[in-house]
C-alpha positions, -999 to 999 in steps of 0.1 A, spaced: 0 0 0 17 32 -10 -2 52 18 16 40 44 50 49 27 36 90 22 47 98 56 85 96 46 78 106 9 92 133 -6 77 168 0 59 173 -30 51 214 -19 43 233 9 7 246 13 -5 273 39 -37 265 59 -63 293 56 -96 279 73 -108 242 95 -146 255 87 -155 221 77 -197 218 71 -194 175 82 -159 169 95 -141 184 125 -107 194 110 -99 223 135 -81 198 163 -57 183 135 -51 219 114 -45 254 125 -52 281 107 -20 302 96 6 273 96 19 258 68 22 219 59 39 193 35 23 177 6 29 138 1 2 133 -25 -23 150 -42 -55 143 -63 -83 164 -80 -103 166 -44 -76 162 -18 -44 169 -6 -29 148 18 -7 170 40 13 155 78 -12 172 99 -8 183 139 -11 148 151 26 140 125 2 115 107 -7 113 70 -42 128 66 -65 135 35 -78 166 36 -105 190 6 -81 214 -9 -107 243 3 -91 242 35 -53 257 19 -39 281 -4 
């Protein structure tokens, strides 16, 4: 699975959070507004960035910049 090999991926970028005001999801305990965080992957929907918690996590790119 090449998920569990994203962690110690290369950075792909760097992408700046700009809002955790999610409509179903709470994303606010596992981004902060403001900081900015490494890309491992990418698709047309998500980016999946090492969040707060230093895990891998799949997140809408609404929530960077």
């Amino acid at each position: 699975m090449l998920n569990l090999k994203w962690k110690n991926a290369e950075t792909i970028r760097k992408v700046k959070c700009i809002n955790t005001d999610a409509k179903k999801y709470l994303v606010s305990n596992v981004l902060t507004v403001g900081q900015e965080y490494e890309v491992k992957n990418e698709t047309e929907e998500f980016i999946f960035v090492i969040d707060n918690t230093g895990n891998v996590g799949g997140y809408y790119k609404e929530y960077f910049e």
